[in-house]
N, C-alpha and C positions, 0 to 999 in steps of 0.2 A: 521321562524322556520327552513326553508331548510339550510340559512346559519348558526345557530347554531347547528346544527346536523355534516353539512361538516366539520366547523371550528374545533369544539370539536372533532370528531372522527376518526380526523387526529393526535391528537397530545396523546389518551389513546392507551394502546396497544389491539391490533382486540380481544382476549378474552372480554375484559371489554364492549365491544361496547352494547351486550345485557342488560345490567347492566345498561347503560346510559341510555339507550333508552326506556329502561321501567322507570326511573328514571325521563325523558323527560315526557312520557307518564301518571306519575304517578300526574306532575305539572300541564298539559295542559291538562286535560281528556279531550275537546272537539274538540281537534286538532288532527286530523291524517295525516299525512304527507308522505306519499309514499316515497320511495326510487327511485329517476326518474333514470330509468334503459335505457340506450340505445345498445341495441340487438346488432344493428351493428356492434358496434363499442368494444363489451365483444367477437364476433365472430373474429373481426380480432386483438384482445388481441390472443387470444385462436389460430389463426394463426401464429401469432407471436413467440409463442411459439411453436408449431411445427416448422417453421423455425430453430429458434435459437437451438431445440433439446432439450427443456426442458420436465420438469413435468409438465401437468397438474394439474394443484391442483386450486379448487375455492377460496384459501384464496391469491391465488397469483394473482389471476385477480383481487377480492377486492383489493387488495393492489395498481395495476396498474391505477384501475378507480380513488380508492383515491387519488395519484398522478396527474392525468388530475385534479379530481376538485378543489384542491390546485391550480395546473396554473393558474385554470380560475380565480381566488382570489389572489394569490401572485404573485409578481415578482421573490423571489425567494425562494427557497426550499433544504430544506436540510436532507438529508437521511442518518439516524447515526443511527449506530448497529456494533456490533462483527462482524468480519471475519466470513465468510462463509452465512450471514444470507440471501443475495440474493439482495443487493444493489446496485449493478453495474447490474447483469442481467434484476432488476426493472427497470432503465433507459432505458437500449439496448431493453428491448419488447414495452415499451411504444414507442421509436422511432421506432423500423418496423412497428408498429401498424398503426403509422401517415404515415409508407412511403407506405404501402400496400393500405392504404384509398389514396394513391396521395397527403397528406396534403405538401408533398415536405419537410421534417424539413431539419431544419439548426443546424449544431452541431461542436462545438469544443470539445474535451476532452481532458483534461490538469492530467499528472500524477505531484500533487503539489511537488512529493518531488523529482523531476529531478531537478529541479532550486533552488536557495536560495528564502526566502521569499521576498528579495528586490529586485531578479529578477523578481519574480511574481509580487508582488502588486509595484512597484516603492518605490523611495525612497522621499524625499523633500532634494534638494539643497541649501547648507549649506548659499552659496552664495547670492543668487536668493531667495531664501525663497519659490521657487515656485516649485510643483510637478515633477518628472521625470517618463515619463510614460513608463512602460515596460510591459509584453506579459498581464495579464490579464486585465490592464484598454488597453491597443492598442485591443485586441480582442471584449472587449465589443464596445470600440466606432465603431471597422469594423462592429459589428453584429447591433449597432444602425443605421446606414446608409444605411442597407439594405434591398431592399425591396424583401422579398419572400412571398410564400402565405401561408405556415406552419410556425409552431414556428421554436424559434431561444432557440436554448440549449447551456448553458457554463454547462460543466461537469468538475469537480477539485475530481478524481478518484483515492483515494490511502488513507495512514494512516498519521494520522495528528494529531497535538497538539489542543485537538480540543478549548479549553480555548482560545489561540494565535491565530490559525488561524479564527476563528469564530469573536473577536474581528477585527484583520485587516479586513475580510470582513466585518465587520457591520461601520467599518468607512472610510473603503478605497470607497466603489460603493453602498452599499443597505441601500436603503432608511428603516426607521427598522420599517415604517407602513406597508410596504408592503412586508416584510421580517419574512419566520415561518419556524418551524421547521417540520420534517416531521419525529416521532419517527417510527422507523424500528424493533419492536421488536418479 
């Protein structure tokens, strides 16, 4: 029940989660299911954001938990929403959060639209028939060799074709089991 609560309540926008949940509730009347809260770790959410200089606001810490419990399930994650809605500042508190707990994260952040997209994802040699690797598969294989003891983040931070680029990533590196979206609305 706890991973279909996480899974699903990641991918409706936070108004509808009550909706769900009683919806949930309404199926399984003998099931109740707590929301496993970890104090600590919403405390140094909430430090993070004094750091960075933000707002408080308890729909932003929900938002940031929801993204850890994503990691803990997916390889990768993707946070799409309009300008302005708080998707770049969602990543950067989630990482102080890890570097204030000492989890040490590991972080690339890639603006996608400095480069062309065959600098980014490589191309396959006309020749050779065989892949030419450029900065986002060379990044991923440095971050796979490495052993640290926090996570390892590729961040691709900017505005995108998201049709095109969402396909090259699903068959340039992620695997699409363990590949979800993370709607930002």
């Amino acid at each position: 029940m706890r991973a279909l609560r996480k899974l699903t309540t990641q991918k409706i926008v936070t108004e509808d989660t009550t909706l769900f949940m009683g919806l949930v509730g309404d199926l399984f009347l003998a099931l109740d299911v707590p929301r496993t809260r970890e104090l600590e770790f919403e405390n140094q959410i909430r430090q993070a954001m004094v750091d960075l200089k933000l707002q408080h606001k308890n729909n932003f810490i929900l938002k940031v938990v929801k993204l850890v419990e994503l990691l803990e399930v997916k390889h990768s994650v993707f946070i799409i929403g309009v300008a302005g809605t708080g998707k770049t500042e969602l990543w950067k508190t989630l990482y102080r959060a890890h570097a204030n707990l000492k989890f040490k994260p590991y972080l690339n952040d890639i603006e996608p639209n400095a480069v062309t997209d065959d600098e980014l994802f490589g191309v396959i040699n006309p020749t050779t028939k065989g892949c030419v690797d450029k900065l986002f598969s060379c990044l991923i294989r440095e971050q796979s060799q490495m052993s640290v003891d926090g996570s390892k983040l590729m961040i691709l931070d900017g505005d995108i074709d998201p049709i095109m680029w969402i396909e090259l990533l699903n068959t340039a590196v992620i695997d699409e089991n363990k590949a979800e979206k993370f709607n930002d609305q």
